[in-house]
C-alpha positions in Angstrom: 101.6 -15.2 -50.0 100.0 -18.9 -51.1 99.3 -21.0 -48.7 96.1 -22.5 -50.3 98.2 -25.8 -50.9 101.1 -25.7 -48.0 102.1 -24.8 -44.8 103.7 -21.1 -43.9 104.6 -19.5 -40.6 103.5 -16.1 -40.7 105.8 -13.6 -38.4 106.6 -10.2 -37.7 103.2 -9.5 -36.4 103.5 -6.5 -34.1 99.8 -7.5 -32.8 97.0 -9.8 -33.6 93.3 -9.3 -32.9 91.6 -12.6 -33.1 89.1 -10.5 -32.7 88.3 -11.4 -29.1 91.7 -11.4 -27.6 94.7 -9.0 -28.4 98.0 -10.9 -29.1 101.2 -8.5 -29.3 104.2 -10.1 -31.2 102.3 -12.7 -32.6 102.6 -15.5 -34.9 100.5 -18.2 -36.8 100.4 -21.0 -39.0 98.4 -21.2 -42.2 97.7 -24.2 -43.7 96.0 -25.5 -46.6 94.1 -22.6 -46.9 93.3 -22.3 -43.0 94.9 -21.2 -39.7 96.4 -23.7 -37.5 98.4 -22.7 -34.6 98.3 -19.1 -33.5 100.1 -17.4 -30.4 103.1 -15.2 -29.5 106.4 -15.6 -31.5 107.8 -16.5 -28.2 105.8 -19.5 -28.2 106.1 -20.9 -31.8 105.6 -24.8 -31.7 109.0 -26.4 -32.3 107.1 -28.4 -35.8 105.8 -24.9 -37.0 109.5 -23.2 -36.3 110.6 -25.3 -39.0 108.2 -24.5 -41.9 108.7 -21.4 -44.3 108.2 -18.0 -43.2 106.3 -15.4 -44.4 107.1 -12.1 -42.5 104.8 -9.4 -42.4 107.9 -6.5 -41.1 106.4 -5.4 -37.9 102.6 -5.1 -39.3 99.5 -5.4 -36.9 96.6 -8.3 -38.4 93.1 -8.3 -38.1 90.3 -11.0 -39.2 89.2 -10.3 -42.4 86.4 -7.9 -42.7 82.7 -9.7 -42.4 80.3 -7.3 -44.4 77.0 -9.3 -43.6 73.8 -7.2 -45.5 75.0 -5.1 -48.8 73.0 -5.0 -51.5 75.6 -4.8 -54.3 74.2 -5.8 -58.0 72.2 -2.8 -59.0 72.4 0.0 -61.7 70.9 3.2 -62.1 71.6 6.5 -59.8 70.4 8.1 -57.0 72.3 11.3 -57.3 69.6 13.3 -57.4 67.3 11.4 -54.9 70.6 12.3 -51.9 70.0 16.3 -52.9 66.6 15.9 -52.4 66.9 14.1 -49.1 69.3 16.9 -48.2 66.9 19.5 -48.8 63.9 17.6 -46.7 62.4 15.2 -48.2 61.7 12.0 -46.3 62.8 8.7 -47.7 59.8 7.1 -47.6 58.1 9.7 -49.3 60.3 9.4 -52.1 59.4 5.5 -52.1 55.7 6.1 -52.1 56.1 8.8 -54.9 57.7 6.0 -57.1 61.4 6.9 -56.5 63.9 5.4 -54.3 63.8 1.7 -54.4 61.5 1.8 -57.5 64.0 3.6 -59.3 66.5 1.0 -58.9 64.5 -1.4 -60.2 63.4 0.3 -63.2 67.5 0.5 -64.1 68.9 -2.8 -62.9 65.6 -4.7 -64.8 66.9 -2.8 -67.7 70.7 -3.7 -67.2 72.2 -7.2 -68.5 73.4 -9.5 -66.4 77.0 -8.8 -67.7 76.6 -5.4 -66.8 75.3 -5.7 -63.7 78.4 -8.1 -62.9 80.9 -5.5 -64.3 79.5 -2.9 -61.7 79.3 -5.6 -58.9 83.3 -6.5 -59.5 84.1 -2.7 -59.5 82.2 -2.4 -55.7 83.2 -5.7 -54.4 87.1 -4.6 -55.1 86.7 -2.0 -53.6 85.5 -3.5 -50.6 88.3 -5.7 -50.5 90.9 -3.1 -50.3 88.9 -1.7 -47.5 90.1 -5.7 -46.2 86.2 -6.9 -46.4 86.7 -10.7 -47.4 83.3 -11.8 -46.9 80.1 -10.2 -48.5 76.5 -11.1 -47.9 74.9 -10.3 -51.7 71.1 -9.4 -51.6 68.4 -9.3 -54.5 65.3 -7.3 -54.4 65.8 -4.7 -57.2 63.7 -7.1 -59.6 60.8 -7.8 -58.3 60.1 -11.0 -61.1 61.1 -14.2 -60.3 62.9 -13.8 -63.5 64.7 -10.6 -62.7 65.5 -11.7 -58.8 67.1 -14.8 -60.0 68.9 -12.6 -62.6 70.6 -10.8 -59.4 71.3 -13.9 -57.3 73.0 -15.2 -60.5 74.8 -12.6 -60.6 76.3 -12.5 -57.1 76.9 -16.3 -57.6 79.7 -15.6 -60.3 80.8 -13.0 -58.5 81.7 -15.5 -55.8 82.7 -18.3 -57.8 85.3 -16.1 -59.4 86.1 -14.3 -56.2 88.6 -13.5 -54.2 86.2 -12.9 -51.7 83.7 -14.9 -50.4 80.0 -14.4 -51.2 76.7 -15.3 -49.4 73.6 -14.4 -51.5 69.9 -13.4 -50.0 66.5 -13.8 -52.0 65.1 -10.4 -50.7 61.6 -9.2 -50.9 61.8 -5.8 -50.9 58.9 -3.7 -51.9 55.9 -4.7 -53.6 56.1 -4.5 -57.7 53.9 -1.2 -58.2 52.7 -3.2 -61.3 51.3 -5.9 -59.8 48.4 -6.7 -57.2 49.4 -6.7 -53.8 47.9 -9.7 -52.7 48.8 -11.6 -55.8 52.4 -10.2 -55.9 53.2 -12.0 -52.2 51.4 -14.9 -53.9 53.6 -15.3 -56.4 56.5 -14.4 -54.2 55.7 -17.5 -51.8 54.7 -20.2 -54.4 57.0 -19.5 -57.5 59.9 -17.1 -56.5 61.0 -18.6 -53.1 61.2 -21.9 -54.8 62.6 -21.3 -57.9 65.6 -19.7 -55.9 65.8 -23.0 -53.8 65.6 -25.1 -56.4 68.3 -23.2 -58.6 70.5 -23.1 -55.4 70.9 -19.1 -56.0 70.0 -18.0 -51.9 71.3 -19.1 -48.5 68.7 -16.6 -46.7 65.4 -15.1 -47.5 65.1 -11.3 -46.5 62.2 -9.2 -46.3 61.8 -5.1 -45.9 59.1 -5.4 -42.8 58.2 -1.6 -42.8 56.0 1.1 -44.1 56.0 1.4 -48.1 57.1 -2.4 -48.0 55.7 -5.9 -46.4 53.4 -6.0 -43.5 53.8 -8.4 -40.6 51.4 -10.7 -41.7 53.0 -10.9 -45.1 56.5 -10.5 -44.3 55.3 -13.8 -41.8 54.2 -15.7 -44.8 57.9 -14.7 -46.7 60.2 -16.2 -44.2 58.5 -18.7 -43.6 58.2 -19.9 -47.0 61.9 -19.4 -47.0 62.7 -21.4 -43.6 60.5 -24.3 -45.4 62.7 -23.6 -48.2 65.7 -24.6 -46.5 66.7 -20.5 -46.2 68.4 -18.6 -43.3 66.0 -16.1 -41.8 66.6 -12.5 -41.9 64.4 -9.1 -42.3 65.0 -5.4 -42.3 63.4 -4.4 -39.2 62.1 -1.6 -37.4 63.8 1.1 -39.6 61.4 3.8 -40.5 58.2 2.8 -38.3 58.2 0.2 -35.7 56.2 -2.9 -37.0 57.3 -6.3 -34.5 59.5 -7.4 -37.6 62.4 -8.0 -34.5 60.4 -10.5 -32.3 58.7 -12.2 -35.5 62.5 -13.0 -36.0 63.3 -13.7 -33.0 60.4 -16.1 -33.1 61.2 -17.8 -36.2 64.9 -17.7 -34.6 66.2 -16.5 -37.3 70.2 -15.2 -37.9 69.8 -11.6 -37.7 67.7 -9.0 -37.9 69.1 -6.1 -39.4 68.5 -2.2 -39.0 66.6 -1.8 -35.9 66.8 2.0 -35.6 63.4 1.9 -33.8 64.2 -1.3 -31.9 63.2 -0.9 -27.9 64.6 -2.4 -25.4 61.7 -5.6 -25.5 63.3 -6.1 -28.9 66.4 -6.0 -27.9 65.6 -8.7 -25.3 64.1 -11.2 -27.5 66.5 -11.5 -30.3 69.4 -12.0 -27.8 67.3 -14.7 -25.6 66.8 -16.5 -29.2 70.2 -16.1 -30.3 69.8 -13.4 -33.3 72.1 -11.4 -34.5 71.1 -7.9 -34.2 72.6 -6.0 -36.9 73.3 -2.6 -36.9 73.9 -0.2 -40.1 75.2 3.0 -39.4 75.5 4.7 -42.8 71.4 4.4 -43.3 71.4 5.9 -39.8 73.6 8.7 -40.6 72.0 9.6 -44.1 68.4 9.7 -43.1 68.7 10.9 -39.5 67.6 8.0 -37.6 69.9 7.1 -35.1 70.1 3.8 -33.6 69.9 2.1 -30.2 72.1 3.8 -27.5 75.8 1.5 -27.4 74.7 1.3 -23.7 71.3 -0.4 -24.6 72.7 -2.5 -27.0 75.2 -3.6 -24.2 72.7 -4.5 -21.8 70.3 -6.2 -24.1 72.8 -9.3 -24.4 72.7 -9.4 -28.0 75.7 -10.7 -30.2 76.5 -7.1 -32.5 77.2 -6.9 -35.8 77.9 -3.9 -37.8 77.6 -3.7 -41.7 77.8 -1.0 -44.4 74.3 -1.2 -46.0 75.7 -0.6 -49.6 72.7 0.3 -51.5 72.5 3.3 -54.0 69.7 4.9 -52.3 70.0 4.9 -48.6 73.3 4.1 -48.0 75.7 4.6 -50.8 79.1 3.3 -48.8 81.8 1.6 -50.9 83.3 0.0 -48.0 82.8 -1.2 -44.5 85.1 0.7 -43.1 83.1 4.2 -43.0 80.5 2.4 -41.1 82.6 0.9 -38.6 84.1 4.6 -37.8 80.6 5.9 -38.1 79.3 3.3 -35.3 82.4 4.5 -32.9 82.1 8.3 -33.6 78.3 8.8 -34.3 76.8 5.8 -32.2 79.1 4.9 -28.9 79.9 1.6 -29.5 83.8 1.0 -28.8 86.7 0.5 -31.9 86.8 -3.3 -30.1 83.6 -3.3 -29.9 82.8 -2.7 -33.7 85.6 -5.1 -34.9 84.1 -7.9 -33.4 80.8 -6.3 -35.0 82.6 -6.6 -38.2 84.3 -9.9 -38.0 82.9 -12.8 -35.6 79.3 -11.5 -35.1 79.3 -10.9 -38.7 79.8 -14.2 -39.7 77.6 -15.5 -37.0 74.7 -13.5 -38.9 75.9 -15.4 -41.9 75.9 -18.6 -40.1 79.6 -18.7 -41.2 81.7 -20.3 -38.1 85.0 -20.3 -39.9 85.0 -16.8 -41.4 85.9 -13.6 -38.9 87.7 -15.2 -36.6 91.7 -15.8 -36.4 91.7 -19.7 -35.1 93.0 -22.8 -35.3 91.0 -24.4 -38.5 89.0 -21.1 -39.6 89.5 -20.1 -43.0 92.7 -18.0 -43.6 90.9 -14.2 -44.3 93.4 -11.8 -42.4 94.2 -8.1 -43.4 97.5 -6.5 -43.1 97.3 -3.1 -41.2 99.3 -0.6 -42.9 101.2 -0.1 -40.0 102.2 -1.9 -36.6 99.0 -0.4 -34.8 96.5 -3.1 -36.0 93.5 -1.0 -35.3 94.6 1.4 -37.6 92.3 0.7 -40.6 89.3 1.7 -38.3 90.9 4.6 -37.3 92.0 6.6 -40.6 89.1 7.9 -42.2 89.3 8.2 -46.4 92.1 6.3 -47.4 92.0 2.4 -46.1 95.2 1.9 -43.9 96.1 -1.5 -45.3 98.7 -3.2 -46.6 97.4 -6.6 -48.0 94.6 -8.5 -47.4 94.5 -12.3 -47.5 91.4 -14.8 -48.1 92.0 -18.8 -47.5 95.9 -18.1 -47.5 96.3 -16.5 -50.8 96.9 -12.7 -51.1 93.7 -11.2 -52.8 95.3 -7.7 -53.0 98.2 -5.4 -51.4 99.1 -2.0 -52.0 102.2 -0.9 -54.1 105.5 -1.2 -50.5 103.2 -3.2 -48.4 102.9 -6.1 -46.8 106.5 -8.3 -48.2 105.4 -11.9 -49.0 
């Protein structure tokens, strides 16, 4: 379908998450690129009755897929980091013994940026068939200001080409091994923050608050450089040791706070009382044995949810969302519901994007076609995505050979 430039009524919708509500035999409007009226076929405004029709055969429709922290321009391999892991090794030994992160940066300072935007297409498609339509883009496998803004350049194109939208983070990730400490963070506050600012590469500024990475203090100095910067706050928090990275965002009210393996229930507390998002990443959890917060105390803490795949080479090596989505219900607790609206509207929150993730009268028009009429379906089969056709601002970005009929 096209409905950057027109007016379509989309129908044969055997059910529509929105993500908050279920809607069986729904229909909806898209126009000019958004959604405008949305409700049961039974119900179809006399106006929109009239406009062309677009019929999906009985298919269900979610949102499109939110994926808000990857980190997706990189080269190199981890291949034989993973068997180590298997065999025991901790992950942050491997950082401290110069692998790991290190590793990535020696091969993605050595990659051009052509290359490293061949390999980001190749991982965002896949995404997209998995129905993500929105992808936060971090940096922090360069280290330089020159290199960083190499990655954020990157993920720029691969944005403005799209289909999908992108979001891009200036992250500070470890320390350059290279460099002084001290003067390293220096250099990160005074010259890197505001050359990405000033080049209009990053919407948010990231930083790893953890052991083998930033401290407190420093990671204080970071994000608030950022914040002055005009950046969205965000941090990897309370992974691998417990450090107070979750109330220093909370503090700085910040959009999410990402990882919190270690998180207690204090934590918890604060980001939802400052209106964080706390943002969970299963497929880290899973690969290095961590586990995260019960679904019961994540529940009771009040916070808005979100649940992203992680995609980094090292730690989490998903090509797709949807393995972490199933991973959160069958691993972690949280509800298939639950997990969607993870994925969709409290993704985009931690993005600060309102009109993404949500199907609603004048969001933008990202919708997946599930391969069948169950519309839960694509976070249900594990392996092959279950879907059909995805959609982004009214325009179908993909479909599968027999689906969706436009």
């Amino acid at each position: 379908m096209d409905a950057s430039q027109g007016k379509v009524l989309v129908t044969g919708v055997s059910e529509l998450y929105t993500p908050h509500e279920r809607v069986a035999d729904a229909a909806f409007v898209v126009a000019d690129g958004a959604f405008g009226w949305v409700g049961p076929a039974s119900r179809v405004p006399p106006d929109a009755a009239l406009l062309p029709r677009v019929d999906l055969g009985g298919r269900g429709v979610l949102p499109g897929l939110v994926d808000c922290h990857t980190h997706l321009v990189w080269d190199g391999s981890r291949v034989a980091e993973y068997a180590a892991r298997s065999r025991g090794a901790g992950y942050a030994e491997v950082l401290e013994a110069g692998g790991g992160i290190h590793a990535t940066v020696r091969a993605t300072r050595g990659a051009s940026e052509e290359r490293l935007l061949a390999l980001a297409r190749e991982r965002a498609a896949a995404f997209l068939r998995g129905g993500v339509t929105t992808l936060e883009v971090k940096s922090g496998y360069g280290l330089t200001t020159e290199a960083e803004m190499r990655q954020l350049a990157v993920a720029r194109r691969l944005g403005a080409e799209g289909p999908q939208r992108v979001t891009t983070t200036l992250l500070a990730h470890v320390p350059d091994p290279d460099e002084d400490r001290g003067r390293f963070v220096d250099r990160f506050v005074a010259e890197t923050v505001p050359e990405a600012a000033r080049q209009g590469l990053a919407d948010a500024i990231d930083v790893f608050v953890d052991r083998g990475a930033f401290t407190l203090a420093e990671a204080r100095r970071i994000l608030e450089a950022g914040a002055a910067a005009g950046l969205h706050v965000k941090a990897h928090v309370e992974q691998l040791t417990r450090t107070g990275g979750a109330k220093l965002v909370a503090e700085l009210g910040g959009a999410s706070a990402d990882h919190l393996e270690l998180a207690t229930d204090e934590d918890l507390a604060a980001l939802a009382a400052a209106g964080v998002v706390a943002t969970v990443l299963p497929g880290a959890a899973a690969l290095l044995r961590a586990g995260l917060p019960s679904a019961e105390r994540l529940r009771a803490s009040g916070a808005k949810v979100a649940v992203a795949s992680d995609h980094n080479p090292g730690s989490s090596p998903l090509f797709g969302l949807l393995p972490a989505l199933q991973l959160a219900v069958a691993v972690y607790g949280l509800s298939v519901e639950e997990v969607l609206v993870g994925a969709t509207a409290h993704a985009a929150d931690a993005l600060r994007l309102p009109d993404v993730g949500r199907v609603a009268p004048g969001a933008r028009a990202d919708f997946l076609v599930s391969a069948g009429p169950e519309a839960l379906l694509p976070l249900y089969a594990w392996g092959e995505p279950q879907v059909a056709e995805v959609v982004v601002g009214g325009v179908t970005a993909w479909g599968r050979p027999g689906g969706a009929e436009a």
